[in-house]
N, CA, C and O atoms as a MOPAC input file, in Angstrom:
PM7 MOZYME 1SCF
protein

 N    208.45200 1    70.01000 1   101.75000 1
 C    209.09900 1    68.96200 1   102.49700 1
 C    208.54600 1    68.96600 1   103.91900 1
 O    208.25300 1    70.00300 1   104.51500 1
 N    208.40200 1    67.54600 1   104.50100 1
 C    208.22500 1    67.85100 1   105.88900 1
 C    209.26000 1    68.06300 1   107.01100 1
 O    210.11800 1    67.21600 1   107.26000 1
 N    209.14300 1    69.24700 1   107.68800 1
 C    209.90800 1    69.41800 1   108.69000 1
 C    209.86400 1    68.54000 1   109.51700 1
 O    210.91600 1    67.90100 1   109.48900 1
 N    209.08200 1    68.12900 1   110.34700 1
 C    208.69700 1    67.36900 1   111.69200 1
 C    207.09500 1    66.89100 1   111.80600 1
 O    206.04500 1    67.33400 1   111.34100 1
 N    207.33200 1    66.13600 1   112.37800 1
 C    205.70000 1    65.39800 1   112.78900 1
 C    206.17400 1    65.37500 1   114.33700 1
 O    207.31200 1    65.15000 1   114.74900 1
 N    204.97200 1    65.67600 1   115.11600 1
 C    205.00800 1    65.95600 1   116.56200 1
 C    203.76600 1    65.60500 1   116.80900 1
 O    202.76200 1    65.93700 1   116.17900 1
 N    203.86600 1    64.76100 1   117.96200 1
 C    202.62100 1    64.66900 1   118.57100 1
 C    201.73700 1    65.56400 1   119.78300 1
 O    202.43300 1    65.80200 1   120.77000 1
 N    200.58200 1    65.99300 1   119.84400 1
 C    200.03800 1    66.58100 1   120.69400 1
 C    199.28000 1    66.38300 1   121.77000 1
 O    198.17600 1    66.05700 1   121.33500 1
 N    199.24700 1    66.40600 1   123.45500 1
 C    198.08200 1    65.61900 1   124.05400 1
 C    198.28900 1    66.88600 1   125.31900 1
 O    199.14300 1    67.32600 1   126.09000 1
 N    196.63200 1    67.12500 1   124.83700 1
 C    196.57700 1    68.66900 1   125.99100 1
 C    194.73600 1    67.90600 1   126.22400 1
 O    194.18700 1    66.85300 1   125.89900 1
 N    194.34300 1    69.12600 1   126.93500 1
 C    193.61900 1    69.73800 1   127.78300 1
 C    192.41400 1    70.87800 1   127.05200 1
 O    192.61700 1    72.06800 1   127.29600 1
 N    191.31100 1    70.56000 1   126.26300 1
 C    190.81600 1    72.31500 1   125.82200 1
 C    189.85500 1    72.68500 1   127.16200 1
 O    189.27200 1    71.79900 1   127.78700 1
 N    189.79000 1    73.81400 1   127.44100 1
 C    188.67300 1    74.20300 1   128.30100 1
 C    187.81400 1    74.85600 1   127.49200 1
 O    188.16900 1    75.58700 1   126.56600 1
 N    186.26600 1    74.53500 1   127.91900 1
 C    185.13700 1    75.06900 1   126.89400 1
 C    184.53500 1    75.68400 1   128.32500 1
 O    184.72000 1    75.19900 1   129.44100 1
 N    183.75700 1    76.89200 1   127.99600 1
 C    182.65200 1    77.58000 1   129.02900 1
 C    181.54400 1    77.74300 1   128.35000 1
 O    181.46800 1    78.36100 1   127.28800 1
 N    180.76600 1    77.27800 1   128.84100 1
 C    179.17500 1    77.98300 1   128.72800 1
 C    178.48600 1    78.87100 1   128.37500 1
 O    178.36500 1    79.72800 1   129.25000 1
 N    177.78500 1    79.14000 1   127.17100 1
 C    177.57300 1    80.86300 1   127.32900 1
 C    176.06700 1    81.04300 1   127.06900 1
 O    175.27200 1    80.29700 1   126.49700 1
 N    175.89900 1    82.24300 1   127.65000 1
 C    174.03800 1    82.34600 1   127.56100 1
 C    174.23800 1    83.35600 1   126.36600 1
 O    173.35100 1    84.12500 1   126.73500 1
 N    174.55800 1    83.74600 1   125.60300 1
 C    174.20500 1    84.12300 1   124.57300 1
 C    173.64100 1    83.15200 1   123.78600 1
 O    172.59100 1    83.32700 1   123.16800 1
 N    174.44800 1    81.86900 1   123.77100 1
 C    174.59300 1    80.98100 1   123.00800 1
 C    172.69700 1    79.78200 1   122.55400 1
 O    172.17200 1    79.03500 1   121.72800 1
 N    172.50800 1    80.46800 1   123.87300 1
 C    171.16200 1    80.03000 1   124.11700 1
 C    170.24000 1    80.03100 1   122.90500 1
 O    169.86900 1    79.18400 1   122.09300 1
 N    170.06900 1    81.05100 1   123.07000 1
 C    168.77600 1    81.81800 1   122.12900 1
 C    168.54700 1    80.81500 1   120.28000 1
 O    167.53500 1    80.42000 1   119.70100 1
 N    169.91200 1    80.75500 1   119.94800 1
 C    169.66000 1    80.26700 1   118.76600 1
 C    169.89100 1    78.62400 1   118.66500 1
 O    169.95600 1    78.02000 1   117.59500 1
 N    170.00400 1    78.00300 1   120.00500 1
 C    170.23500 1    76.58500 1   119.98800 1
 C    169.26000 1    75.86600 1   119.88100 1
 O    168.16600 1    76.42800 1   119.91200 1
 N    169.30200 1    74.51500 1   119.73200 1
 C    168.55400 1    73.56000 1   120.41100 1
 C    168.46900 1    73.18800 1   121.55700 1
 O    169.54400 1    73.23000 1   122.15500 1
 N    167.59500 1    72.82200 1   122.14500 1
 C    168.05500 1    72.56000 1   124.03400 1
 C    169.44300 1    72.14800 1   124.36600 1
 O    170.28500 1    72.63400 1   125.12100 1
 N    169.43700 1    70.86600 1   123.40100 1
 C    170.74900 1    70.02000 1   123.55500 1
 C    172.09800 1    69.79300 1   123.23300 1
 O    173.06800 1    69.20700 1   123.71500 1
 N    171.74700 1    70.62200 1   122.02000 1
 C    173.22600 1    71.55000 1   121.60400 1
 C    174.22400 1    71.89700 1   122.23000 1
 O    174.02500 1    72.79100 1   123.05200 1
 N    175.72800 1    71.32800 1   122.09900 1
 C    176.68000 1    71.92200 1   122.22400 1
 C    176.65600 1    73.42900 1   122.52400 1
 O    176.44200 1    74.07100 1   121.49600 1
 N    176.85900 1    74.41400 1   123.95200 1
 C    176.77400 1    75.56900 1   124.36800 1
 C    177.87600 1    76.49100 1   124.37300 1
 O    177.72700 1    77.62700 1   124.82400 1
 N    179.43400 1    75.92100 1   123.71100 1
 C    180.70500 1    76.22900 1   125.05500 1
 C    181.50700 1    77.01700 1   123.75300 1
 O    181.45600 1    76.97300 1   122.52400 1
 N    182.19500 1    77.68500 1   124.68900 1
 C    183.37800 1    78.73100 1   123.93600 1
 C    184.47600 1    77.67700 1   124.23300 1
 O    184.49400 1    76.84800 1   125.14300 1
 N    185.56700 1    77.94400 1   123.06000 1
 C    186.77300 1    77.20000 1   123.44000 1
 C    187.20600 1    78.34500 1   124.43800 1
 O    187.10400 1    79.48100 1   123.97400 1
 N    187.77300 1    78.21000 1   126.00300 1
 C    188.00200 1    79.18100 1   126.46300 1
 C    189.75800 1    78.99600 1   126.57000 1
 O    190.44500 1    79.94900 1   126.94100 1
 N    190.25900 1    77.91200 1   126.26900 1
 C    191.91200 1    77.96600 1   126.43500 1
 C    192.50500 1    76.47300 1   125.57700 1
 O    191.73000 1    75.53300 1   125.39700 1
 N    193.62700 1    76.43600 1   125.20700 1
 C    194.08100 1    75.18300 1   124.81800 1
 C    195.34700 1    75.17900 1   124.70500 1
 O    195.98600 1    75.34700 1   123.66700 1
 N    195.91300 1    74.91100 1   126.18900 1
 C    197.08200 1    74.61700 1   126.72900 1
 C    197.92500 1    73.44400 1   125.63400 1
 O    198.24400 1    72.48600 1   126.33800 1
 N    198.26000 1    73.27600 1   124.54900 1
 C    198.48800 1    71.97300 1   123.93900 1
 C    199.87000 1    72.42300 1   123.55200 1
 O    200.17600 1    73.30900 1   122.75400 1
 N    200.65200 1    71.63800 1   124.27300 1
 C    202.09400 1    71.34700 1   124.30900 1
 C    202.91600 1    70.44600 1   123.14400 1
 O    203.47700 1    69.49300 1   123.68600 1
 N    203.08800 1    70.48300 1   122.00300 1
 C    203.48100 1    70.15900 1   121.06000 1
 C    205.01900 1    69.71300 1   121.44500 1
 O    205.94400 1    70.36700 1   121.92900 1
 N    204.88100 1    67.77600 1   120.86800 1
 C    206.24300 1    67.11600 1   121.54100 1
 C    207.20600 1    66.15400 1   120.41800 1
 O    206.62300 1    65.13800 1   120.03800 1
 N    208.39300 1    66.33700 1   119.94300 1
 C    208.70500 1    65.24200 1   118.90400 1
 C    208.63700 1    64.57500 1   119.43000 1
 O    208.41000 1    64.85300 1   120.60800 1
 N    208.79300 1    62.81800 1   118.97100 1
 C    208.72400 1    61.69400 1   119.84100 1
 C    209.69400 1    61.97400 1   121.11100 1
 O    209.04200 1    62.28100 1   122.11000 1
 N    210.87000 1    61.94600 1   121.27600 1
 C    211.94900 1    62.02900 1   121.96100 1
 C    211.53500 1    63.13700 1   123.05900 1
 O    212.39900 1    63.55500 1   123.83000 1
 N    210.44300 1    63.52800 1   123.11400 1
 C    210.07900 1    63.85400 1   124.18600 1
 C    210.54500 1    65.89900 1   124.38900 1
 O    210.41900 1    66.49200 1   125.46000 1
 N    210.91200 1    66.37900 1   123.43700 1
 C    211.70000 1    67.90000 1   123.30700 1
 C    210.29600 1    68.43300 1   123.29700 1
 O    209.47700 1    67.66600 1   122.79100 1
 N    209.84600 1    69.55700 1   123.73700 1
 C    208.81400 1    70.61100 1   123.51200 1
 C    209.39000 1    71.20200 1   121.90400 1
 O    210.52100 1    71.66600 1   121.75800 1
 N    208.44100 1    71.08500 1   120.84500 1
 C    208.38500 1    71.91000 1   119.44100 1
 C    207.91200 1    73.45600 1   120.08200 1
 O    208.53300 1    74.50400 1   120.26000 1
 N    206.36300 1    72.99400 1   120.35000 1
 C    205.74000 1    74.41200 1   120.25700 1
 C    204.58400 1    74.44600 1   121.24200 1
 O    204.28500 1    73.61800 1   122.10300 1
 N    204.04000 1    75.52400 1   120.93600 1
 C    202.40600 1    75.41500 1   122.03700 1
 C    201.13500 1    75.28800 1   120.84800 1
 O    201.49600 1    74.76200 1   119.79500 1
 N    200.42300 1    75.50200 1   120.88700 1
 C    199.19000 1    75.68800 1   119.83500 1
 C    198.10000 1    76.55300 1   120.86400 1
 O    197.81800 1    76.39500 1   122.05100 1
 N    197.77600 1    77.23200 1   120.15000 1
 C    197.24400 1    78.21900 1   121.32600 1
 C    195.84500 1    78.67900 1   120.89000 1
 O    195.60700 1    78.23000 1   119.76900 1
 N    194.99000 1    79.30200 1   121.30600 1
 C    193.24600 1    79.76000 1   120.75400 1
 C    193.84800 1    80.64900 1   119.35500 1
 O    194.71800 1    81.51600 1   119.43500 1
 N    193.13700 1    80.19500 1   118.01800 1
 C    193.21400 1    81.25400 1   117.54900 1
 C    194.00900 1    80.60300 1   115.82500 1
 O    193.78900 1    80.93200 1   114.66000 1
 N    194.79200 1    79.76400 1   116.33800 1
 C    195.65100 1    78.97900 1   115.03100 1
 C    196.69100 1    79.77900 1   115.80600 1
 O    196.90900 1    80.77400 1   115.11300 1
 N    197.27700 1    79.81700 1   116.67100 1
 C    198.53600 1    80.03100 1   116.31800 1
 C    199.52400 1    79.06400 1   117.45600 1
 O    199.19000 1    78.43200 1   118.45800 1
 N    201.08100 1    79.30700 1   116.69400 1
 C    201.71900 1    78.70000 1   117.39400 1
 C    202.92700 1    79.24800 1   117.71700 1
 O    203.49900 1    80.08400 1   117.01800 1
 N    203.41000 1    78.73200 1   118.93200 1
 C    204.33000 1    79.35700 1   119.33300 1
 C    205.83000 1    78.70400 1   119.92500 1
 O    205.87700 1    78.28900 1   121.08200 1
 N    206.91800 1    78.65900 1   119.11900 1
 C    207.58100 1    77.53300 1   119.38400 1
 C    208.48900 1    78.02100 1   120.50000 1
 O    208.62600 1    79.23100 1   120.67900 1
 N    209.21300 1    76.98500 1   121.37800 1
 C    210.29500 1    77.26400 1   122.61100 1
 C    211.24900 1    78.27100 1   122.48300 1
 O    211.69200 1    78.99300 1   123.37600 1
 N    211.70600 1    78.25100 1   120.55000 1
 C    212.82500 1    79.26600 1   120.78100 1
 C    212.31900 1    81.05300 1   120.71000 1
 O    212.96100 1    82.10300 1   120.68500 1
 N    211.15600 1    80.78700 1   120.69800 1
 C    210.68800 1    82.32100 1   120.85300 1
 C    209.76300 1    82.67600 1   119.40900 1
 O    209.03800 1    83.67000 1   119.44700 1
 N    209.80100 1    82.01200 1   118.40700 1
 C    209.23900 1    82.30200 1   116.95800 1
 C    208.14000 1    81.96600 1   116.97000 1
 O    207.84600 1    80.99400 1   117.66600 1
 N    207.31300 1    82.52100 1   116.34700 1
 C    205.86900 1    82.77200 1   116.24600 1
 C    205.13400 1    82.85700 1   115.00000 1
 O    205.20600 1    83.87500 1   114.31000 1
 N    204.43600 1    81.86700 1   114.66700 1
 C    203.22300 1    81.85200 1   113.71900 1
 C    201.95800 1    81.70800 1   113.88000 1
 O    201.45500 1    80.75800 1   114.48000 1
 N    201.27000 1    82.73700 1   113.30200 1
 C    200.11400 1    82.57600 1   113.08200 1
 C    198.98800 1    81.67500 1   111.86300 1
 O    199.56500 1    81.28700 1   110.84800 1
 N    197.98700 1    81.47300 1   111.93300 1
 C    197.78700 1    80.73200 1   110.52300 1
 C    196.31600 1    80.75400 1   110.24000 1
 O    195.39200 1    80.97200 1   111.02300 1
 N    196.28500 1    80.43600 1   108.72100 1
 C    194.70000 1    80.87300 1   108.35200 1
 C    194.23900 1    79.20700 1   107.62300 1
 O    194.71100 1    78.70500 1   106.60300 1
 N    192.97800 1    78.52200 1   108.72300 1
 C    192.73100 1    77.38800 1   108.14200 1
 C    191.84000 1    77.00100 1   106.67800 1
 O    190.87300 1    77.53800 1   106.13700 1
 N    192.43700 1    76.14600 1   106.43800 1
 C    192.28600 1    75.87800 1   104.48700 1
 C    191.45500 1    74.96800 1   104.67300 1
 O    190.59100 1    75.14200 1   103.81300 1
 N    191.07000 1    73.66400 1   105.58800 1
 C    190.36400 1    72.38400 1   105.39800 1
 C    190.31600 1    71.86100 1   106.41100 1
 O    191.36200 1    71.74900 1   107.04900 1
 N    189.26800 1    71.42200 1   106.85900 1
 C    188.81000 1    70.50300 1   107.90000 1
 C    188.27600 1    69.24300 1   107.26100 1
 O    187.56700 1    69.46300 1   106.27900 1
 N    188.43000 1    68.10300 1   107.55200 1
 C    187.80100 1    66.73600 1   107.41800 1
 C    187.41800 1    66.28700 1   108.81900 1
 O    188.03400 1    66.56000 1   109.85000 1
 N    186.01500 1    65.36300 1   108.68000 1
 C    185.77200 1    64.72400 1   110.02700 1
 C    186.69900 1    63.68400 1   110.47700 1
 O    187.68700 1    63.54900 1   109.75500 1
 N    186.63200 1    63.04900 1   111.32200 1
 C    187.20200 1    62.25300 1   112.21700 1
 C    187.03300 1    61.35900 1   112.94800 1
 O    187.95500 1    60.84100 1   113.57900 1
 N    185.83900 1    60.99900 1   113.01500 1
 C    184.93300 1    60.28400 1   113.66600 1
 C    184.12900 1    61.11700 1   114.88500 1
 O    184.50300 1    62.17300 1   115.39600 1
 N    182.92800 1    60.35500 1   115.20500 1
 C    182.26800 1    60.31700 1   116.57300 1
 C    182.90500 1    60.87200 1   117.71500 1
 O    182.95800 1    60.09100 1   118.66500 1
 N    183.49400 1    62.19500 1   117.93100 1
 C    184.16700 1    62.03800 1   119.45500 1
 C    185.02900 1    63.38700 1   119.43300 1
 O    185.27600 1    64.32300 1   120.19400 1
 N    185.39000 1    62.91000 1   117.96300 1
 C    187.08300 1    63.43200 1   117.59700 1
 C    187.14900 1    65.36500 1   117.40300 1
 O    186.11300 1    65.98100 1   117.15100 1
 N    188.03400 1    65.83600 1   117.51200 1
 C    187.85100 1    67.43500 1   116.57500 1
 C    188.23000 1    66.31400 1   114.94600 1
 O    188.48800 1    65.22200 1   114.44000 1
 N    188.01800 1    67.50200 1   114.84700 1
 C    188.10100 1    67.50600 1   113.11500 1
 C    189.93800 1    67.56100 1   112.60600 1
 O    190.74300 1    68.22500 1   113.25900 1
 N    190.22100 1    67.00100 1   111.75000 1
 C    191.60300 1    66.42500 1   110.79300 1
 C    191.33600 1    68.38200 1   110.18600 1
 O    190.32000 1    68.96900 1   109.81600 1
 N    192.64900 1    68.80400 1   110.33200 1
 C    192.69400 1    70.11600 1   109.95300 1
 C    193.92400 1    70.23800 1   109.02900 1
 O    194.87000 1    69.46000 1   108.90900 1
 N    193.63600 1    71.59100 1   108.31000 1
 C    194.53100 1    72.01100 1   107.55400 1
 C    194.61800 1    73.44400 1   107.44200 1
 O    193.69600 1    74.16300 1   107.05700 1
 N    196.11300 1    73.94900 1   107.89900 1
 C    196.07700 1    75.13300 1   108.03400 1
 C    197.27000 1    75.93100 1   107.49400 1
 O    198.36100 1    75.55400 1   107.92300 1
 N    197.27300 1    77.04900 1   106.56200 1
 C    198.11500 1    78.15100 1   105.99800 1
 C    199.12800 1    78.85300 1   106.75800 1
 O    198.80900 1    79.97700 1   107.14800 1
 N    200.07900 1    78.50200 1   106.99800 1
 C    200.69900 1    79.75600 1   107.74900 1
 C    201.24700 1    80.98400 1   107.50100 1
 O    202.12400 1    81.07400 1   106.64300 1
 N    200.88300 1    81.92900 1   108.09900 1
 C    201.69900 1    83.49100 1   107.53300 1
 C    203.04600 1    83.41900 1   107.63000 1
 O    203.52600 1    82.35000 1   108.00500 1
 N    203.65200 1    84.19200 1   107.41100 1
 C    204.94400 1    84.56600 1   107.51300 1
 C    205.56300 1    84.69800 1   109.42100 1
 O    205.62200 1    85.81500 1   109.93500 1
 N    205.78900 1    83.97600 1   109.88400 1
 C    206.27000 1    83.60700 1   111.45600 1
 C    207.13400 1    85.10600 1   111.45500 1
 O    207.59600 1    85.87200 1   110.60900 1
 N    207.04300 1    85.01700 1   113.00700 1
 C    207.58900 1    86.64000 1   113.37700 1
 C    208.85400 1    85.76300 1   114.36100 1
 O    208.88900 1    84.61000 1   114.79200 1
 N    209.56500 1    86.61800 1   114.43200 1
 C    211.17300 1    86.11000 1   115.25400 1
 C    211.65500 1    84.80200 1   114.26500 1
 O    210.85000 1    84.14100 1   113.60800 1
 N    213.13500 1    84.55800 1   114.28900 1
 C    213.76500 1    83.31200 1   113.72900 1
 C    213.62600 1    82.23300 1   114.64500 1
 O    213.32400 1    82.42700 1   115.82200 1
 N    213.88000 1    80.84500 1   114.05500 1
 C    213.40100 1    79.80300 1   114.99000 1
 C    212.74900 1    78.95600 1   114.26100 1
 O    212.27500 1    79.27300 1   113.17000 1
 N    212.68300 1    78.21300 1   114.58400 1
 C    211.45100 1    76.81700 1   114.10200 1
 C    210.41300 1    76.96900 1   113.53100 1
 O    209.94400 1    75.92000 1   113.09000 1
 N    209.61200 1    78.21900 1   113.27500 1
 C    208.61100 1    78.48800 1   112.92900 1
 C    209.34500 1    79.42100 1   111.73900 1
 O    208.48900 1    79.56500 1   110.86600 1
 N    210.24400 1    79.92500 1   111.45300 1
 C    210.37300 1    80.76900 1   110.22700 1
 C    210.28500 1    79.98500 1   109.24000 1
 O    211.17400 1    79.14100 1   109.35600 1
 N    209.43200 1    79.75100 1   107.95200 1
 C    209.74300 1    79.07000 1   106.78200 1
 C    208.68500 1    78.22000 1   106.56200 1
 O    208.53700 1    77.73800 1   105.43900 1
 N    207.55600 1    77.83500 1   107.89300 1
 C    206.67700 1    76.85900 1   107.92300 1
 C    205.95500 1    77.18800 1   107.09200 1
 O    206.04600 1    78.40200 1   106.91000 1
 N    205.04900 1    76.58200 1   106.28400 1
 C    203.73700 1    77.27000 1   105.02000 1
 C    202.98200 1    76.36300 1   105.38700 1
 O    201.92100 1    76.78500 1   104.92700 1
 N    202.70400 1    75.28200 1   105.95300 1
 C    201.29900 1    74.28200 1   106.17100 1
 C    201.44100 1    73.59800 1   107.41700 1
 O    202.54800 1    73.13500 1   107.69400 1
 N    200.45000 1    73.46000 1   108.23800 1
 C    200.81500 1    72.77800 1   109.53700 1
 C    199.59700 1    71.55900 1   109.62500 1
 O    198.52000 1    72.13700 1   109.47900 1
 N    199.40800 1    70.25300 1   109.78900 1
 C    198.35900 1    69.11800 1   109.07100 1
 C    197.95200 1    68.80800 1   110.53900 1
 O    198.83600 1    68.90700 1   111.39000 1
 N    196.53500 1    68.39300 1   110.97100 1
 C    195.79600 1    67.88500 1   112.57100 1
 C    195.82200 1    66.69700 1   111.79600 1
 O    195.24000 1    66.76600 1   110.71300 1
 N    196.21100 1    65.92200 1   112.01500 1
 C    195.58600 1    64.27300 1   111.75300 1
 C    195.57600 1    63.08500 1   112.62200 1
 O    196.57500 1    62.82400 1   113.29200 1
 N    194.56300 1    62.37200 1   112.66100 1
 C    194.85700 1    61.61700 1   113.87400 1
 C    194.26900 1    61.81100 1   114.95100 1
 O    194.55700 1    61.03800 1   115.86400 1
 N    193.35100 1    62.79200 1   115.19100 1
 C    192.64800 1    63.00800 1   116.36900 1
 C    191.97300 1    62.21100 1   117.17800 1
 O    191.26100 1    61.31100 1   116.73200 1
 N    192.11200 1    62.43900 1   118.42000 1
 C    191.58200 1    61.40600 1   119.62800 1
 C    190.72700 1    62.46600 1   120.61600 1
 O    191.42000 1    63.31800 1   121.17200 1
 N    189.14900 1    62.48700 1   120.90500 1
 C    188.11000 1    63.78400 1   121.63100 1
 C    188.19000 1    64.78200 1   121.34200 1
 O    188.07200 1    65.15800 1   120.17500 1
 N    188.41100 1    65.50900 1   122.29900 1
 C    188.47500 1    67.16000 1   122.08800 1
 C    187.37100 1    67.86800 1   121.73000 1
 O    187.53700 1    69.06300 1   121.48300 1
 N    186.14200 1    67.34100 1   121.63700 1
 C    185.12400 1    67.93500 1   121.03000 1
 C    184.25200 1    68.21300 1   122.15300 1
 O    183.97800 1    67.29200 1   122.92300 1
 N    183.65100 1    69.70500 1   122.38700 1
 C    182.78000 1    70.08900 1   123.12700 1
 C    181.46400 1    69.44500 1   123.59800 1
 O    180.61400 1    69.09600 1   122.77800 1
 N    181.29400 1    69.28400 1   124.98600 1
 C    180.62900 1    68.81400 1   125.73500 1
 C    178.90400 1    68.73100 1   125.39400 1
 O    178.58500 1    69.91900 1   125.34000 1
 N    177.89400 1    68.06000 1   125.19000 1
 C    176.82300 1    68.73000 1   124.93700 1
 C    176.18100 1    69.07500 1   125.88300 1
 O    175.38300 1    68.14800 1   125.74800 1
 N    175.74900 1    69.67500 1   126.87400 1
 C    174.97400 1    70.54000 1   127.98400 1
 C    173.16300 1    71.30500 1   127.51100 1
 O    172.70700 1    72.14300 1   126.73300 1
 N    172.83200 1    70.66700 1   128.21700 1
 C    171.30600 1    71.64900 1   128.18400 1
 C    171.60300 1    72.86400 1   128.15800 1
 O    172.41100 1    73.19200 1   129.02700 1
 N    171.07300 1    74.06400 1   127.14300 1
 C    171.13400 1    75.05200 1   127.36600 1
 C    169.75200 1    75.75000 1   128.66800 1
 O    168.53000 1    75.87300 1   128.57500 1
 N    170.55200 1    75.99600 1   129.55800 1
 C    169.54500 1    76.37000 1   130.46200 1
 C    170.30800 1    77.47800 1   131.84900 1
 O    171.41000 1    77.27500 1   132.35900 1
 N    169.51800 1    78.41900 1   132.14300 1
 C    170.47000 1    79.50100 1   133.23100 1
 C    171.21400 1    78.73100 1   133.82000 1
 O    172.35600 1    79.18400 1   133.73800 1
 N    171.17900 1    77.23500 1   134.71600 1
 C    172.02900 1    76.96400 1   135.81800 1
 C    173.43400 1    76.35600 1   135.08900 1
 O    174.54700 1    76.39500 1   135.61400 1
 N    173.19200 1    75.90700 1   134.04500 1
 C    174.30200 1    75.52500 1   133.40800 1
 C    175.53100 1    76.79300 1   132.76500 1
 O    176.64300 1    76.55600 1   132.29400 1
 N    174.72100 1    78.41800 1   132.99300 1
 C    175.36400 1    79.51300 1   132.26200 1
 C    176.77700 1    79.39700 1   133.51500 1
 O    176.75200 1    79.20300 1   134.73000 1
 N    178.18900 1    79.66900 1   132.31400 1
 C    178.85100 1    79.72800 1   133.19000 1
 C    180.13000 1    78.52400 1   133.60300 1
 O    181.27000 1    78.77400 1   133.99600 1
 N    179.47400 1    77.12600 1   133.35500 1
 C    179.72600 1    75.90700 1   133.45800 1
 C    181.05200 1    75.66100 1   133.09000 1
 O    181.25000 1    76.40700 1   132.13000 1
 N    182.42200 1    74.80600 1   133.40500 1
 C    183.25800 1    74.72500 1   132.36700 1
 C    184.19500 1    73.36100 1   132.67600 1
 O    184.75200 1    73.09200 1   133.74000 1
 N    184.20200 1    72.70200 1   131.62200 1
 C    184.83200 1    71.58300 1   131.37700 1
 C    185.76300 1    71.31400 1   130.55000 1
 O    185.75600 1    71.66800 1   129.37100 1
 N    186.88100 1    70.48900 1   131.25000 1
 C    188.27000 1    70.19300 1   130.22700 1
 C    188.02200 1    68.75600 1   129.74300 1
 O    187.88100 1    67.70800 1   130.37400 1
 N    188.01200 1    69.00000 1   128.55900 1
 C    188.22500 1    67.69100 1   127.41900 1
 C    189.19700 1    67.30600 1   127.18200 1
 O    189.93300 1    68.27200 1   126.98300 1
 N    189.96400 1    65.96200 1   127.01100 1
 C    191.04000 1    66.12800 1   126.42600 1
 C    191.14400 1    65.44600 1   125.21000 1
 O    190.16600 1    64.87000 1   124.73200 1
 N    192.45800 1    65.45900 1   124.55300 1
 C    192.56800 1    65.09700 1   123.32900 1
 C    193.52600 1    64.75200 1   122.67300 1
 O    194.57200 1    65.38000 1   122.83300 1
 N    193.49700 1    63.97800 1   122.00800 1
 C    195.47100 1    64.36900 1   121.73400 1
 C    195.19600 1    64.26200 1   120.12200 1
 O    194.09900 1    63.91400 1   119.68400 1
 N    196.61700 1    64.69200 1   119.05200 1
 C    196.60000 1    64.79900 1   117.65900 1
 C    197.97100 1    64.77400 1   117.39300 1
 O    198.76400 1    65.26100 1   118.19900 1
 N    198.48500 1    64.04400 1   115.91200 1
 C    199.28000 1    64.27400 1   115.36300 1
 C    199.33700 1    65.49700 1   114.35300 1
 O    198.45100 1    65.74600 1   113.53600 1
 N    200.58700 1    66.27500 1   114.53500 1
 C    200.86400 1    67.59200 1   113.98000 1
 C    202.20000 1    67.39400 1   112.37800 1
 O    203.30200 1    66.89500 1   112.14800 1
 N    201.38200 1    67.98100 1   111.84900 1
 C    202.84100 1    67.60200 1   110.84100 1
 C    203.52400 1    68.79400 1   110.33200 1
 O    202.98000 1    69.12300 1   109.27800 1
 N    204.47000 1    69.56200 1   110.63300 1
 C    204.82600 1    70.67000 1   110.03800 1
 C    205.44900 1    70.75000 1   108.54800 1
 O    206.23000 1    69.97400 1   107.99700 1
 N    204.84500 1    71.94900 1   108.07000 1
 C    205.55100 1    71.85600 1   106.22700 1
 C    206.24500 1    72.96500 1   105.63600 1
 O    205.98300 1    74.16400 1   105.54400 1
 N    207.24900 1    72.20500 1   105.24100 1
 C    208.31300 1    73.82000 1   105.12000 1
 C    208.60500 1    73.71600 1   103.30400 1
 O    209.09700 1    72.73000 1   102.75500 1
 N    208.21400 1    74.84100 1   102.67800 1
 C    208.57500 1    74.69900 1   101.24900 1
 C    210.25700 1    74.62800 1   101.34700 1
 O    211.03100 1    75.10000 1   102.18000 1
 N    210.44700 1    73.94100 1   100.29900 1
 C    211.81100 1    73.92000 1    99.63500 1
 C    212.12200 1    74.48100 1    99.01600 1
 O    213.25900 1    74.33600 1    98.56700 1

């Protein structure tokens, strides 16, 4: 059953990395996701959760899931990718106990910058933004 559909509109920060160099193309995408502040909102405007590096999430009342992704689909030109992701067993009670699937659909940017890989650019860092619909799924 679905619990909630929430919408998302954050901020990712990507950095630069010279490791990243060596096996690129000049023009290649260079950047680490380095943070993703994304504030998860029902319509009515309530904070659900955060979404944080890593798959996980973390909702207001303190409960915590982590999750292991099952499927990505594209999205168009621009977009991250339409995701699909497993959730473990959430730690603390709360909004997150019971969740088993959490759905990205709907995506608007978010996708890393392309930058010359080159020393002056090592280092570099830019916020993209993006926004996505979230759908949470709770077995019955």
């Amino acid at each position: 059953m679905t619990l909630r559909t929430a919408t998302a509109s954050a901020s990712v920060l990507f950095v630069s990395l010279l490791a990243a160099c060596g096996s690129m193309s000049p023009m290649q995408p260079m950047y680490s996701q380095a943070s993703l502040p994304a504030t998860v909102q029902v319509p009515a405007g309530n904070k659900v959760a955060m979404e944080t590096v890593g798959v996980a999430w973390e909702s207001m009342d303190g409960s915590k899931l982590t999750a292991t992704q099952v499927a990505v689909a594209p999205n168009g030109m621009g977009n991250i990718p339409s995701q699909l992701v497993k959730g473990n067993p959430a730690m603390g009670s709360g909004a997150m106990s019971g969740v088993t699937y959490i759905q990205r659909v709907d995506t608007k940017g978010g996708v890393a910058p392309a930058m010359a890989c080159a020393a002056g650019n090592v280092g570099a860092k830019e916020t993209v933004k993006y926004q996505a619909d979230y759908i949470f799924y709770k077995a019955m």
